[in-house]
N, C-alpha and C positions, 0 to 999 in steps of 0.2 A: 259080229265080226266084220260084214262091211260097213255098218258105220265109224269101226274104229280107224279099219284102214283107207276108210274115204275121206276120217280126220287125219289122219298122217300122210295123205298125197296131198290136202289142201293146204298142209302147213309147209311141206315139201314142195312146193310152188311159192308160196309165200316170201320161203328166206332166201331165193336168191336177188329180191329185190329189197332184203336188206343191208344196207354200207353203212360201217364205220363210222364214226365222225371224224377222226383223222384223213381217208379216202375222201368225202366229203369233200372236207377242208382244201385238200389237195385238186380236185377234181372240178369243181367249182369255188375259187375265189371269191373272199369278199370283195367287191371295192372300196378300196382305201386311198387315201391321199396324204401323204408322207412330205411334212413340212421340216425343215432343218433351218435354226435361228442364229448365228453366231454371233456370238457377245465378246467386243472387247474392252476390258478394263485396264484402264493407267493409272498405276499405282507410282508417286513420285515421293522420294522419302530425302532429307536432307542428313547428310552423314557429316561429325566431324570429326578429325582428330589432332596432337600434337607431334611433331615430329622431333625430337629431341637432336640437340647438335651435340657436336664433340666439345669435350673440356678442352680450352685457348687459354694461352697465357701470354704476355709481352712482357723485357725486361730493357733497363735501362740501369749501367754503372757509369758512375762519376769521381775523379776527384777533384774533392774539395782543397782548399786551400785560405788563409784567413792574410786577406792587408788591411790596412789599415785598422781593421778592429772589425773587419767584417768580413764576412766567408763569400768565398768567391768560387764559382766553379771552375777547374784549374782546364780540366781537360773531362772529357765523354768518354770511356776508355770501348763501351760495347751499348748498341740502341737497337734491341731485338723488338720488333711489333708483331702482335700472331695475326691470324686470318680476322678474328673480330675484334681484337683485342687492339685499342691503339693506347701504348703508356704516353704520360708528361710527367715535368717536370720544371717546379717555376723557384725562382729564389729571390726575393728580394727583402729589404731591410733585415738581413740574418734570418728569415723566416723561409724554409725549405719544401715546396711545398710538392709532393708525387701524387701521381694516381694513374688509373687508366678508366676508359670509355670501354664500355664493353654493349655487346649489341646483346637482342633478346639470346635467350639461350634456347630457346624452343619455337617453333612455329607453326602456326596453329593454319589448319589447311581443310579446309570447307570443301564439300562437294554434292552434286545430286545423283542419288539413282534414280533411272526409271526403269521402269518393269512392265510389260505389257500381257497382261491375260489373257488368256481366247476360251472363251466355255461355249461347247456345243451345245444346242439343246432342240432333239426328233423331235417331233409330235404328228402320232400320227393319228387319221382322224377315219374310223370306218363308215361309209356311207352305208348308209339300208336303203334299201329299192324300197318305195312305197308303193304298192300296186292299189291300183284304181279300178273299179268295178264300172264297166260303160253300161248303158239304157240298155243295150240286147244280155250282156250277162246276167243285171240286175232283176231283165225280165224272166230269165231261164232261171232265176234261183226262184222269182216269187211260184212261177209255173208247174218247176219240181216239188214244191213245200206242198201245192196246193193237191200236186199230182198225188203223195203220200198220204197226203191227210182222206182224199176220196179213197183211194187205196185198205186202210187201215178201218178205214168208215164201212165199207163193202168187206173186207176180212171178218170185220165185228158182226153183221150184218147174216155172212155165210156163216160163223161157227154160230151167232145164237140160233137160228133157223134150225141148222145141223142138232145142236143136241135138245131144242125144243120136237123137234122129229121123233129124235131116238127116244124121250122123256112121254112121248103122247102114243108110242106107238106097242107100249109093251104087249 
């Protein structure tokens, strides 16, 4: 009975020195070093298209009239031109000759976009502490190892004696 409950006061001592890893974490930080890199990309793209006009028309009325054996333009009665549209009209040797000049019908209209991207990018880098063992600690470990081993060497020492005693003495 007391050694059970000498084992459950010693364990009962035990866990108040054990924390979480979350606590931990909390409680003592790692150091870290939190680098942020921004990247900008230009993206430049050439766009075209046609811009279609409105249907134009121009007119021109005449009359004609014939002397001598040959047609003559007597009078221009109406000479309407549109916005692109310019008509004519030529006559000579009896040969009548109309049209018009007409400009493109569509125009064609070029342009660039640019675009500019911004991409973030953390990194973060956690430092470990390397600890270093100095000549005086170095010397306290070999000291303790050696302390143990005499220890353990004198334990062996006292129980063989011990039950060579009880084994010679019946």
């Amino acid at each position: 009975m007391t050694k059970s409950s000498l084992l459950i006061l010693l364990l009962a001592a035990m866990l108040p020195g054990c924390i979480s890893e979350k606590r931990c974490s909390e409680r003592y930080p790692l150091a870290q070093r939190s680098d942020v890199y921004v990247r900008h990309d230009t993206i430049t793209s050439t766009k075209d298209s046609l811009i279609p006009m409105p249907a134009d028309s121009g007119l021109i009325k005449a009359l004609l009239e014939c002397r001598d054996g040959k047609v003559v333009v007597k009078e221009i009665l109406e000479a309407r031109p549109g916005h692109h549209v310019v008509p004519f009209i030529n006559l000579q040797n009896n040969i009548l000759t109309t049209g018009a000049r007409v400009d493109s019908s569509s125009i064609y209209f070029s342009w660039k976009e640019t675009h500019i991207r911004e991409s973030r990018m953390e990194s973060r880098t956690i430092e470990k502490t390397v600890y270093k063992v100095s000549g005086f600690q170095n010397f306290l470990i070999w000291s303790g190892g050696i302390a143990w081993a005499i220890m353990v060497i004198l334990a062996g020492f006292n129980l063989i004696r011990f039950y060579l005693k009880r084994k010679l003495l019946p």
